[in-house]
C-alpha positions in Angstrom: -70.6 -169.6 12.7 -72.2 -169.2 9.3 -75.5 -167.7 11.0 -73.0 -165.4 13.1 -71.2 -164.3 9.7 -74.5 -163.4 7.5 -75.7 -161.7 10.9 -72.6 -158.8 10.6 -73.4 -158.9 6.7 -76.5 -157.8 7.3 -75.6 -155.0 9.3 -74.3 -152.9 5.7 -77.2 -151.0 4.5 -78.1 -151.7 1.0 -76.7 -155.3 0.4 -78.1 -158.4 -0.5 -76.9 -161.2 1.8 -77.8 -164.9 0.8 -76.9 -167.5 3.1 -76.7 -171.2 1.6 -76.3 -174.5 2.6 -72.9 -176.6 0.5 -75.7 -178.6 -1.1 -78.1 -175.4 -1.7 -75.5 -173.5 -3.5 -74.6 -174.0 -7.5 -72.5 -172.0 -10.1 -74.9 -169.5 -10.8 -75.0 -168.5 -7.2 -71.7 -167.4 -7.3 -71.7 -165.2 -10.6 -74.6 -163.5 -9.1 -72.8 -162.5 -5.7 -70.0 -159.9 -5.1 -68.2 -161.3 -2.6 -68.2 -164.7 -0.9 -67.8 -165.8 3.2 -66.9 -169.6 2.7 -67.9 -171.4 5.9 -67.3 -174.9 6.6 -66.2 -177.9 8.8 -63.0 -179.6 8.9 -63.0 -183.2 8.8 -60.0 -185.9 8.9 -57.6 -182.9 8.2 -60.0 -181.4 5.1 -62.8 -179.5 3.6 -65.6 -181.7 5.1 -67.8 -183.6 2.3 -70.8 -181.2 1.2 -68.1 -178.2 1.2 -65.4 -180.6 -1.0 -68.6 -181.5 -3.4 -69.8 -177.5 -3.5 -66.4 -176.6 -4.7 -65.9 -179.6 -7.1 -69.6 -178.7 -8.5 -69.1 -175.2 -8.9 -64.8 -174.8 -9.6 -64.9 -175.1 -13.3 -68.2 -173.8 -14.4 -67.1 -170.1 -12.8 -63.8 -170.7 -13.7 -62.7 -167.2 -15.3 -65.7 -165.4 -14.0 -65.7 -163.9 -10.9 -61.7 -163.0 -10.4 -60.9 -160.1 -8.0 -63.9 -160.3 -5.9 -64.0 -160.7 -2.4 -63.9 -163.3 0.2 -63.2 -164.6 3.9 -63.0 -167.9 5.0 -64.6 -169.4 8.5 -63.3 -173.1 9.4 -64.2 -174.9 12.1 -61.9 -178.0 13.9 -61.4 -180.0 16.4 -58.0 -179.7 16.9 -56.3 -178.1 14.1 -58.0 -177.0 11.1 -55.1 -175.6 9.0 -55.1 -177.8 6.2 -58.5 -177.3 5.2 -58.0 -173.8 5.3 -55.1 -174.3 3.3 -57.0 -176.3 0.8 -60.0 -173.9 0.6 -57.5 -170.7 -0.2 -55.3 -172.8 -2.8 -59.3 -173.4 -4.1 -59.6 -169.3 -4.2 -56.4 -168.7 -5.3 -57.4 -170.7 -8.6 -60.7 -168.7 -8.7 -58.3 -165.7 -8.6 -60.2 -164.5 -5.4 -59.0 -161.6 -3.3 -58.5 -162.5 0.5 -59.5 -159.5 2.3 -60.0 -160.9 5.9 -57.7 -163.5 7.9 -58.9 -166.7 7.4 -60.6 -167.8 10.9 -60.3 -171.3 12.8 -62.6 -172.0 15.1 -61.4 -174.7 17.6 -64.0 -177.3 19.5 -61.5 -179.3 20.7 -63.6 -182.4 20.0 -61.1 -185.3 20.5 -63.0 -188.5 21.5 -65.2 -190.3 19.2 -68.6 -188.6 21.5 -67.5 -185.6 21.5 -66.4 -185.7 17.1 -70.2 -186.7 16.9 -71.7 -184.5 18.9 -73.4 -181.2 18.2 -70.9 -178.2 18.6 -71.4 -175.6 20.5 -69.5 -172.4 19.6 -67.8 -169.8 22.1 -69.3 -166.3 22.2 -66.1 -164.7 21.7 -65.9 -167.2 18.1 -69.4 -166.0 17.1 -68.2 -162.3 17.8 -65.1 -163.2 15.2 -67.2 -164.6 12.8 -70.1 -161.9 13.1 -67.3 -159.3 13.0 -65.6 -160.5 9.9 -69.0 -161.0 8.1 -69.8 -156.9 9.0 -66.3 -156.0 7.1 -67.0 -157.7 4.5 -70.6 -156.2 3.7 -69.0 -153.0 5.0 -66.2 -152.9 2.3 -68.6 -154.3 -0.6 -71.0 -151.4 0.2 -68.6 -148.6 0.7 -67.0 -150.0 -2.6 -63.7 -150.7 -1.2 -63.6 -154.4 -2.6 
């Protein structure tokens, strides 16, 4: 999903597109971008671990620093996903972040123990959604429209 997402970044002429890992990414990371495509896992009805540690590393120390720019949000679930969407835009909406794309679930359906374990294979028509969101947003930070 992530790879997907940087992969329609990439198509805006002109921009810089980083893609980092939770653990990979720190404060200044984030002062130094213009806009931001949070991807992450859901697990037990949340941000999954090295996503919840990212944005309890980073929260405070950009706190006040990067309001108004842009981001999109790509979450994927077993079964619902909805809460940790919920809990990563309450985290923008303290960074005073401007939501400029529907925030995307992707659904695995992963419901037994095997298949919560297992590596995930995503639908075509998910990675198109998650490629597509990442073009609008390099799109709209290069044409200046965020």
């Amino acid at each position: 999903m992530a790879q997907a997402a940087c992969a329609g970044a990439q198509k805006a002429d002109g921009l810089r597109v980083r893609l980092l890992r939770a653990q990979q990414a720190h404060p200044a990371d984030l002062l130094a971008a213009q806009g931001y495509l949070f991807a992450m896992p859901e697990n037990l009805a949340a941000i999954a671990g090295l996503m919840k540690d990212f944005f309890d590393r980073c929260y405070y120390p950009v706190l006040g620093q990067i309001e108004a720019r842009p981001y999109a949000l790509l979450v994927c679930a077993g079964s619902d996903g909805s809460n940790a969407v919920r809990q990563a835009e309450r985290i923008a909406t303290g960074w005073r972040l401007r939501k400029v794309a529907e925030s995307r679930i992707v659904c695995t359906h992963a419901q037994t123990p095997e298949a919560i374990l297992a590596p995930k294979t995503i639908a075509a028509a998910d990675l198109r959604a998650c490629a597509e969101i990442g073009e609008a947003l390099g799109q709209g930070l290069v044409m200046g429209l965020f």
